[in-house]
N, C-alpha and C positions, 0 to 999 in steps of 0.2 A: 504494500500500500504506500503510496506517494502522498505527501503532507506538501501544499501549493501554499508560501508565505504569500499574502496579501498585506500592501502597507501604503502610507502614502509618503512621499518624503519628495524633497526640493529637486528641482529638473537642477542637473550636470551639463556642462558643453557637452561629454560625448553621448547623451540623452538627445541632438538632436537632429539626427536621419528616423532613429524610430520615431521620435516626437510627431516630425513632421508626416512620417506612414500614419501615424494615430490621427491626427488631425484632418489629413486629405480625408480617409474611411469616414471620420464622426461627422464631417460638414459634409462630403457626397449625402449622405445616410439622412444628415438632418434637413437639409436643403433642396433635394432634388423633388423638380416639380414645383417648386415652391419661390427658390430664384430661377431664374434666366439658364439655362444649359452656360453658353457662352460668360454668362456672368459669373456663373459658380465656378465656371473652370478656373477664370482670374483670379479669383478671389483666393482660392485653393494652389494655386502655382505659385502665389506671391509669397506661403509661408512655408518655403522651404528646409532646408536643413542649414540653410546660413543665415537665415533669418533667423529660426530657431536659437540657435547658436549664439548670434549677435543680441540677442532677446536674453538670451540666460547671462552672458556675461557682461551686459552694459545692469541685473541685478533688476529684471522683473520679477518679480512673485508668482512665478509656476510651481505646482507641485505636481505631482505624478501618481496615480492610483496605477499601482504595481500588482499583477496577477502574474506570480515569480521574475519569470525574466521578459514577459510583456507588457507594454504600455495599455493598459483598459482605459487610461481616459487622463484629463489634467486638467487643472485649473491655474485660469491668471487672473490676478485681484488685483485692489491697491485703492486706490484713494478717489472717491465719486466724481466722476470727470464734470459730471451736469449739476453744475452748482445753484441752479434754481429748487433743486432740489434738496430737503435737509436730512442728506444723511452721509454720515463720514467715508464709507467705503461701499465698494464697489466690484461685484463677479466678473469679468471685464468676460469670460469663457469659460461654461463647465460642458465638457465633453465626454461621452463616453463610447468607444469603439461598440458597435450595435450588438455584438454576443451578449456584452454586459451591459446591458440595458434591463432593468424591473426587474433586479436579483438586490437590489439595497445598495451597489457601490456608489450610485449616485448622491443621495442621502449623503453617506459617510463623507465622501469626499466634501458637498455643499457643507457639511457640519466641523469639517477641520478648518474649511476656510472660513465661516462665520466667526471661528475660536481665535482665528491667527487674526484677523480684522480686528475685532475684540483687543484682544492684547494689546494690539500697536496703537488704540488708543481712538479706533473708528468707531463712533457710535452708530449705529444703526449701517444697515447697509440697500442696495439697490441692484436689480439686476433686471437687462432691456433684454427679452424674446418677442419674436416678429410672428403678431396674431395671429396666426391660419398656422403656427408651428407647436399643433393639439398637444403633440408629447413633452414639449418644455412648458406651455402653460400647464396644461394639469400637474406638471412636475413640483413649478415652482406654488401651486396654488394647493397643491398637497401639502408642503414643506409649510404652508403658515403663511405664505408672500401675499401680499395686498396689491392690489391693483392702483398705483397710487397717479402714473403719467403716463401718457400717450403721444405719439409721435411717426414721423413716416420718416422711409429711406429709399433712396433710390437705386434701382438695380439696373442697370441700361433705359429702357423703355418702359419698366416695369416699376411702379411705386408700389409699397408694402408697407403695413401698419405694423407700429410694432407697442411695447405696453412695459412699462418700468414696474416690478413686482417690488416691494419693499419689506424690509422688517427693523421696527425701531429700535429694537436692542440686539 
């Protein structure tokens, strides 16, 4: 019998050629049909493995939901970009490779980063999914998030509603 360590812990520079396989798979998976074919590929080519890389070492806040020696999923936070709004921090991406999608690791991961927020001293935090994307709103509306702002973004030709979930503490 094989015992599978699960953990989360800080994205590495060499974290990111898988980083960016993780990433390509979660935003195909979350995306598709939803942005633009043509749109989602840019968007998806732009975060590559030197992206990644230049992302870890200029000391963004990624962590990594580790299922042994693969990436299931990451998160990047940090300080709430939309200052009209009142709260300190901010999910900026919670992703998870679709095998591990409605087994819990999503939860855990949102729960490490609302703790790491926390600490650094961000009250309350804020996190933007784009309306018609059922499986992160019901995610985030299960976890306790409150529908607090609304707002659109543009995908090519395409504009897309999107909706700021929030939690005060």
């Amino acid at each position: 019998m094989e015992t599978v360590l699960i953990e989360i812990r800080k994205a590495r520079p060499d974290d990111a050629v898988a980083l960016a396989d993780a990433h390509d798979e979660a935003w195909r998976n979350a995306y598709m049909g939803l942005i633009p074919g043509p749109e989602l590929e840019k968007l998806v080519s732009r975060r590559g493995p030197t992206w990644w890389d230049a992302a870890i070492r200029r000391g963004s806040r990624i962590v990594l939901l580790m299922f042994g020696d693969t990436i299931a999923g990451y998160a990047n936070f940090g300080r709430n970009r939309a200052k009209s709004l009142p709260y300190g921090g901010e999910v900026y991406e919670l992703y998870l490779r679709p095998e591990y999608q409605g087994l819990g690791f999503g939860r855990r991961l949102f729960g490490m980063v609302k703790r790491e927020l926390g600490q650094s001293g961000h009250t309350g935090l804020v996190v933007w999914a784009l309306s018609d994307n059922e499986p992160a709103v019901n995610f985030y509306r299960a976890l306790g998030g409150r529908a607090v702002a609304r707002s659109t973004e543009r995908f090519g030709q395409k504009v897309l509603d999107k909706v700021a979930f929030a939690w005060p503490r």
